[in-house]
C-alpha positions, 0 to 999 in steps of 0.5 A: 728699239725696245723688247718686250717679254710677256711672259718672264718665266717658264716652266717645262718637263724633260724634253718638253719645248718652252715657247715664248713670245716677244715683242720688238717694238721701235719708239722712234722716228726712223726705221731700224734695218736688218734686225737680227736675234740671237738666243744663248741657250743652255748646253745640248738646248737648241733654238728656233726663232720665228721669224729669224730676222726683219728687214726692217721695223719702221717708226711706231711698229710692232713685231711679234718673235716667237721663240721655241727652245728644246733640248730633245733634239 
């Protein structure tokens, strides 16, 4: 499976959410099952992922991830 980050860097002001998006994509000939993302986040931060798993990511699909970070909350 490969990740792809469009966008490496992202610059907000105090409690102002960052919003990235990703891309999983699988280069391969089988399906990948269950795949399940995790963010480590900077103390006090918290995350949402969008959507927060995939049952499945068949051969040569793409799947978008959109990922909101906030330390407001």
């Amino acid at each position: 499976m490969e990740i792809i980050v469009n966008e490496r860097y992202a610059e907000a002001g105090s409690g102002d959410p960052v919003t990235l998006q990703i891309d999983l994509f699988n280069p391969g000939t089988l399906k990948i099952l269950e795949v399940r993302m995790d963010v480590a986040t900077p103390l006090g931060w918290e995350c949402e992922m969008v959507p927060q798993a995939l049952a499945a990511l068949l051969p040569g699909a793409r799947e978008s991830v959109r990922i909101t970070a906030d330390s407001s909350r």
